[in-house]
C-alpha positions as CSV (number, residue, x, y, z in Angstrom):
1,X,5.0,-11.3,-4.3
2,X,3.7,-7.8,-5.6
3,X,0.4,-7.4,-4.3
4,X,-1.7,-5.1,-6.8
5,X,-5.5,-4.3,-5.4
6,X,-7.1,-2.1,-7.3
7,X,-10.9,-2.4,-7.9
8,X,-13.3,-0.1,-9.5
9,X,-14.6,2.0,-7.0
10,X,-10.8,2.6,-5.6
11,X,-10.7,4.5,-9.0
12,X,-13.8,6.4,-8.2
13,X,-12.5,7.4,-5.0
14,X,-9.3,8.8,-6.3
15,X,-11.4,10.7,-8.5
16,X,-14.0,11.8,-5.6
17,X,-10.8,12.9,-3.3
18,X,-9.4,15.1,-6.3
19,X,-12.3,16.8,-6.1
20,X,-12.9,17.8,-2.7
21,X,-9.5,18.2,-1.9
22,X,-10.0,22.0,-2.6
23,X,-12.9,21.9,-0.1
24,X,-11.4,20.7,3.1
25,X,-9.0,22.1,5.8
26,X,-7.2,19.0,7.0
27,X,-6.9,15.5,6.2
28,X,-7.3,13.0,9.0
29,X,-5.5,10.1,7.6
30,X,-5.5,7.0,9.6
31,X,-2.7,4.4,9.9
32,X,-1.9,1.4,10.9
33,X,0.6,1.8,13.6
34,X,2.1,-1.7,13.1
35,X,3.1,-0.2,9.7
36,X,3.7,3.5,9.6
37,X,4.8,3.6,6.0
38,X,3.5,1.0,4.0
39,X,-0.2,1.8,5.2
40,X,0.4,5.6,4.1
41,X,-1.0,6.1,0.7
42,X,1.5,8.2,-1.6
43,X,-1.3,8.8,-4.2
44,X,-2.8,11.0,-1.0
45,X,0.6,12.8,-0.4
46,X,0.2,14.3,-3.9
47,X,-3.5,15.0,-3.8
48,X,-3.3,16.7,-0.7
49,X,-0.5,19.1,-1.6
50,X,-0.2,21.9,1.0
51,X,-3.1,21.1,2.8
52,X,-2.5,19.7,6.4
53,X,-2.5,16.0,7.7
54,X,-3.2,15.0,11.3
55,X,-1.7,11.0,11.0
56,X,-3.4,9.1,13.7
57,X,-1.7,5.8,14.6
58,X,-4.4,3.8,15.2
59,X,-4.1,-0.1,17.1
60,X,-1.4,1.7,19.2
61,X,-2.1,-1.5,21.6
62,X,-0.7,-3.6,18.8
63,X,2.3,-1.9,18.4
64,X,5.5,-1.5,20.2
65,X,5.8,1.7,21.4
66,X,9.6,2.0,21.3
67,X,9.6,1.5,17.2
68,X,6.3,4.0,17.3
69,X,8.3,7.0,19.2
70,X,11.2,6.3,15.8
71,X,8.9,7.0,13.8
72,X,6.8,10.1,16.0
73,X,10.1,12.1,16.0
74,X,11.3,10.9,11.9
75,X,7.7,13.2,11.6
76,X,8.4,15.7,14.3
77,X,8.7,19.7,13.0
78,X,7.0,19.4,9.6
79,X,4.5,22.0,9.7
80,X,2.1,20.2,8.0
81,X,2.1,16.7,9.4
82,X,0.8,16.2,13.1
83,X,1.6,12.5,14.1
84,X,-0.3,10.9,17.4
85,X,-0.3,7.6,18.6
86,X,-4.0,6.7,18.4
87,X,-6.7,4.2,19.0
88,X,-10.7,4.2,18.7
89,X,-11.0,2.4,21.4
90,X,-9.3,5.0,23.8
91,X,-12.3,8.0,24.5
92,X,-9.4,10.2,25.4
93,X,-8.0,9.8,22.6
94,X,-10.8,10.5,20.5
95,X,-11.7,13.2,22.4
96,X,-8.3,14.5,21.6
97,X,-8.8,15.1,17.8
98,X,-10.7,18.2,18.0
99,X,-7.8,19.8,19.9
100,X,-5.1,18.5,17.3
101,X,-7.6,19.4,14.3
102,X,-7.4,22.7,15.7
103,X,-4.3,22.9,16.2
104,X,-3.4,22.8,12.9
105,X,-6.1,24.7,11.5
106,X,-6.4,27.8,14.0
107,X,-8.2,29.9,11.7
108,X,-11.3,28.2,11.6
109,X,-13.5,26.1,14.1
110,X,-16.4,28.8,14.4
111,X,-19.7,27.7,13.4
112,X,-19.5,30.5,11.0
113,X,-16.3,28.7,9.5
114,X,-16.3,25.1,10.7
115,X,-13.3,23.1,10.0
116,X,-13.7,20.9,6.9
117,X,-11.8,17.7,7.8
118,X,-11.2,14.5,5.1
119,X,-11.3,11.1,6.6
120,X,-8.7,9.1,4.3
121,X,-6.8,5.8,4.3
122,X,-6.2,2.2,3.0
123,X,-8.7,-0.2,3.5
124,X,-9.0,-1.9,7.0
125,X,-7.1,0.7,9.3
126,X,-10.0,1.5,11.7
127,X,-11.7,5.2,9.6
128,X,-15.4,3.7,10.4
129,X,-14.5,2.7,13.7
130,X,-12.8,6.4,13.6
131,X,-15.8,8.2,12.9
132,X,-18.5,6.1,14.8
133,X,-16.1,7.0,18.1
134,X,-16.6,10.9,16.6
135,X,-20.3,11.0,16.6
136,X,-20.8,9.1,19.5
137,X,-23.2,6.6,17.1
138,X,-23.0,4.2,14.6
139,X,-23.2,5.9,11.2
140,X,-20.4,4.4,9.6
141,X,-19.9,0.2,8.3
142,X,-17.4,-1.3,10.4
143,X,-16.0,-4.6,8.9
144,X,-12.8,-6.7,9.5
145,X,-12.6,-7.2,5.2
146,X,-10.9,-4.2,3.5
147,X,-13.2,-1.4,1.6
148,X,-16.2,-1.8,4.2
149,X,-16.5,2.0,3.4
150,X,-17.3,2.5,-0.6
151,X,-19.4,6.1,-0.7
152,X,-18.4,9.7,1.0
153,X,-20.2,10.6,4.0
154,X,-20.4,14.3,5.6
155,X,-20.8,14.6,8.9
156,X,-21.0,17.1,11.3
157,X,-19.2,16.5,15.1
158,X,-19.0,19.9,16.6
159,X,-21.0,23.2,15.2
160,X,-17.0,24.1,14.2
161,X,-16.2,20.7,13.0
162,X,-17.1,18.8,9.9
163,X,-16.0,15.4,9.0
164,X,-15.8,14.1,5.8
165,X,-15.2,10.2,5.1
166,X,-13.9,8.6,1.9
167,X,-13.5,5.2,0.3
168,X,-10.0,3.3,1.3
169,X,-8.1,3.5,-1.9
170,X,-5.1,1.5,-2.5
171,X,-2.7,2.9,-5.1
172,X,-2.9,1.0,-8.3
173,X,0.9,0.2,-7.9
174,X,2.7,-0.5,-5.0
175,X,6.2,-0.5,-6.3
176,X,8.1,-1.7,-3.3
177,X,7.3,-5.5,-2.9
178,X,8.3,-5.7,1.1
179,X,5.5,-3.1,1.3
180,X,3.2,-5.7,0.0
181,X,4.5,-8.6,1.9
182,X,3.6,-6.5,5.2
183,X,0.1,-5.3,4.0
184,X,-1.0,-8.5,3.3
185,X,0.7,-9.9,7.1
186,X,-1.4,-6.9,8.8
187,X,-4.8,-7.9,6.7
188,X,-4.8,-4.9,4.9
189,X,-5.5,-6.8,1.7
190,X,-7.9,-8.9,1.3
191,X,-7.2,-13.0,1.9
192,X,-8.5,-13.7,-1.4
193,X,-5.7,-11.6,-3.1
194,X,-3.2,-13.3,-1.5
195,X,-1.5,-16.7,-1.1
196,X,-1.8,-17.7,3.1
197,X,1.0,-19.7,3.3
198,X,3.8,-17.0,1.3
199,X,2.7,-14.1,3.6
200,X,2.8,-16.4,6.4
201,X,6.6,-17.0,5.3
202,X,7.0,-13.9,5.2
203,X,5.8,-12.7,8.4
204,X,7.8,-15.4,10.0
205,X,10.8,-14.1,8.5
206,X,10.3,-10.9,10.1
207,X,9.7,-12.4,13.3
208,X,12.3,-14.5,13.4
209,X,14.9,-11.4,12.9
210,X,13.0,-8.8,15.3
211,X,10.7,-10.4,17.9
212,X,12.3,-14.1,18.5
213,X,11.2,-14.1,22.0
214,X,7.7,-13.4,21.1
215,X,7.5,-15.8,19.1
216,X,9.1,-18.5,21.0
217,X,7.0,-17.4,23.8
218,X,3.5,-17.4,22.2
219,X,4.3,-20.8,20.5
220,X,6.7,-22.4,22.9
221,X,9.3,-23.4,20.5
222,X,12.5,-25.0,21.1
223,X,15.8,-24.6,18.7
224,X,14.1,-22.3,16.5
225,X,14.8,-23.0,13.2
226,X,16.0,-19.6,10.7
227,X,13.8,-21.5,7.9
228,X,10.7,-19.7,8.3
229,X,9.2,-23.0,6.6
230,X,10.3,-25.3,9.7
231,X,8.9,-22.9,12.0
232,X,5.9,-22.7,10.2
233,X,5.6,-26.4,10.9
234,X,6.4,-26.5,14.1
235,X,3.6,-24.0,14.9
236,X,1.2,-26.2,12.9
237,X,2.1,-29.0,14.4
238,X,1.4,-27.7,17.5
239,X,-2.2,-25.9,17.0
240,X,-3.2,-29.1,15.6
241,X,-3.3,-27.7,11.7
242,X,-3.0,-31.6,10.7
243,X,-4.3,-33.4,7.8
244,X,-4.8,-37.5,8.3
245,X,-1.6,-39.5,8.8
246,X,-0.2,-36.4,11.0
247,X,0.8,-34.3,8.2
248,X,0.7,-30.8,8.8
249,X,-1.8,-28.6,6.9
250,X,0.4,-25.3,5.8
251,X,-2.6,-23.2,5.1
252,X,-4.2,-24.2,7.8
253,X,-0.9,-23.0,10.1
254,X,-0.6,-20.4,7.8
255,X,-4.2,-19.0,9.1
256,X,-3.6,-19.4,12.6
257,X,0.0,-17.7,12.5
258,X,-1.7,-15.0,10.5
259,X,-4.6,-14.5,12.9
260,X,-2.4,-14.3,15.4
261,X,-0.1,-11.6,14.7
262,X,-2.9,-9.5,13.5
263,X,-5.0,-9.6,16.5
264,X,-2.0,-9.0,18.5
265,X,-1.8,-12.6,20.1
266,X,1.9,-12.7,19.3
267,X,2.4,-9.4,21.0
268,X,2.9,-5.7,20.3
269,X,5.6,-5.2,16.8
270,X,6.0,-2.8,14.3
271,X,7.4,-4.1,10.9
272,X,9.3,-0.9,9.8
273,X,11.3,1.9,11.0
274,X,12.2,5.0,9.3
275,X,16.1,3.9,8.6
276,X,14.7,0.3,7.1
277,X,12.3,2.6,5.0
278,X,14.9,5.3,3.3
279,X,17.1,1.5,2.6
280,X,14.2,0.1,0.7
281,X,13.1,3.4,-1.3
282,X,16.9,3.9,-2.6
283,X,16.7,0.1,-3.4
284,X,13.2,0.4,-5.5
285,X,14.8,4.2,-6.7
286,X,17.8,2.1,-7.7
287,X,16.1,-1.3,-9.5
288,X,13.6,1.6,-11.5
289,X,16.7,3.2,-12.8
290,X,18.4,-0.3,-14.0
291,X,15.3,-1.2,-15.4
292,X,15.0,2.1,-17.7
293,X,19.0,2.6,-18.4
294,X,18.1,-1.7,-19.8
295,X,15.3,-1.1,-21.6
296,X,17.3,2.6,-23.0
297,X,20.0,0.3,-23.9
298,X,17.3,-2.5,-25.7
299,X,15.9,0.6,-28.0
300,X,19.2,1.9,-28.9
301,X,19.9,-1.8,-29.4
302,X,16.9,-2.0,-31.9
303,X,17.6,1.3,-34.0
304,X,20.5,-0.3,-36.1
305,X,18.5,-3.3,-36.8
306,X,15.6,-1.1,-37.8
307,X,17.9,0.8,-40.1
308,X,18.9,-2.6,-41.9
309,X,15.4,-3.3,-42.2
310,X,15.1,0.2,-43.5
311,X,17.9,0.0,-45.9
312,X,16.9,-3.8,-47.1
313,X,13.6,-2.5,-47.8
314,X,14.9,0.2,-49.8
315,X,17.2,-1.8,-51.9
316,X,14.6,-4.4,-52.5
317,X,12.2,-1.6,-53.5
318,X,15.5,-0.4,-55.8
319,X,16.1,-4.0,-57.3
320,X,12.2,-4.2,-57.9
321,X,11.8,-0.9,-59.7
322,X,15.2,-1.4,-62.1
323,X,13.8,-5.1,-62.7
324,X,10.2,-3.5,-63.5
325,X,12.2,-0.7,-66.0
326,X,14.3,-3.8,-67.5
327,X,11.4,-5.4,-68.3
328,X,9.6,-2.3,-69.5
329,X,12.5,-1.8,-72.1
330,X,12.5,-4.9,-73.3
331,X,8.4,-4.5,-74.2
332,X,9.3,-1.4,-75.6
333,X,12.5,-2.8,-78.1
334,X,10.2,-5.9,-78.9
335,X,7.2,-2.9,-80.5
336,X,9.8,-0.9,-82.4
337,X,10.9,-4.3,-84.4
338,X,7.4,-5.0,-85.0
């Protein structure tokens, strides 16, 4: 599965974030701290160039906290990435951000020279909830569907601290296909875009390798199966996902396996580590690069046979013009008898 999820107004935001890019002091981008990578937006990494991020990885109750520190220390001494473990929920941690904001923007916080802070980040990690836990009030849609947010709001939380929210965007490409397997298992992409019962498959698999005992725990399983498929099931089976005659209703399990990893009813995971990630980007690097040395090797393939098309043409267009002269003469030899 390649998930691509790109509507209009996505393209409007890229647009809108271009342009205020120059304007701000710090982008706030929030993650999803079940999946560090995937839920970064690389589109944002180029937009924001030099300007500093503070990454707040948000649902830190979701995740497990051991795979979180992996990835805290793979961002640990860049001097313009700040990570934190992070929830809305948590007032001390919102009551935090100022202090890290600051941190990496000392020149400014005065209400002469307020920091100018961008709110980014895929759809459905939590930036409403984010800034409604800012301001102390609800000024900002808060939905479980993707893209609740679809207009830029400026805000103002401190006399020295500005806030400025922006659409989710999605980048119109996501090249790495495990990436979309675990944005879809995390509900970052909306259920209509997917296919329940392959994610499902998919989630299982990861499970099954990395958090058995959850698994068997939550569902009470016996002789797990490796087949995410059988497990599937099993788990079915057992939440009563049954169509008449007993038979089990995959989509149906598929929705209650998928609800429950992500409201955290499995237990705390995180589907990536910073190891797994560098595997998987020399793996896409590797199947671009086979992909352009075979379509290289299909135009170099194609130039000879254009040439014989060239060179037919030409000798047809020869044959054509010496036929046209022959007959020309012959006109000409029939005039000079008569």
């Amino acid at each position: 599965m390649s998930v691509q999820w790109y509507p209009g107004h996505m393209n409007k935001a890229r647009r809108e974030i271009e342009e205020v890019m120059t304007q701000v002091d710090i982008v706030i981008e929030v993650l999803d701290s079940r999946i560090p990578d995937s839920s970064q937006n690389p589109m944002l990494n180029t937009l924001r160039g030099d300007v500093p991020v503070l990454r707040l990885l948000n649902k830190k109750d979701l995740a497990d906290k051991a795979r979180l520190d992996l990835w805290l220390e793979h961002w640990r001494g860049s001097e313009t990435v700040l990570a934190h473990p992070f929830s809305t929920l948590d007032k001390a941690d919102v009551a935090k951000i100022s202090q890290w904001v600051g941190q990496m923007v000392p020149h400014r916080g005065s209400a002469e020279k307020p920091i100018r802070a961008m709110i980014a980040g895929i759809p459905n990690v939590g930036k409403s909830s984010l800034m409604n836990a800012l301001l102390g009030r609800r000024v900002a849609k808060v939905g479980d569907e993707p893209a609740v947010t679809k207009s830029q709001q400026k805000l103002k939380v401190t006399n020295g601290f500005q806030i400025l929210d922006t659409p989710g965007i999605l980048w119109p490409k996501i090249e790495n296909p495990d990436a979309s397997y675990r944005l879809a298992v995390t509900g970052a992409v909306r259920d209509t875009a997917i296919d329940y019962e392959d994610v499902a498959l998919a989630g299982l698999k990861f499970f099954i390798a990395d958090y058995l005992d959850a698994l068997v725990t939550r569902y009470k399983l016996k002789d797990v199966s490796t087949d995410p498929y059988e497990v599937l099931k099993v788990i079915g089976s057992k939440r009563g996902a049954l169509r008449s005659g007993g038979k089990v209703d995959m989509h149906k399990a598929a929705e209650v396996f998928l609800n429950d990893v992500r409201t955290g009813a499995i237990g705390p995971y995180v589907m990536e580590t910073p190891e797994m990630i560098a595997l998987e980007e020399r793996m896409v690097e590797e199947a671009k690069a086979k992909k352009e040395a075979e379509r290289q090797a299909r135009l170099a393939a194609a130039i000879p046979q254009r040439q014989q098309a060239s060179n037919r043409a030409y000798r047809d267009n020869q044959t054509q013009q010496t036929d046209q002269a022959g007959v020309t003469k012959q006109d000409e030899n029939k005039d000079d008898k008569q």
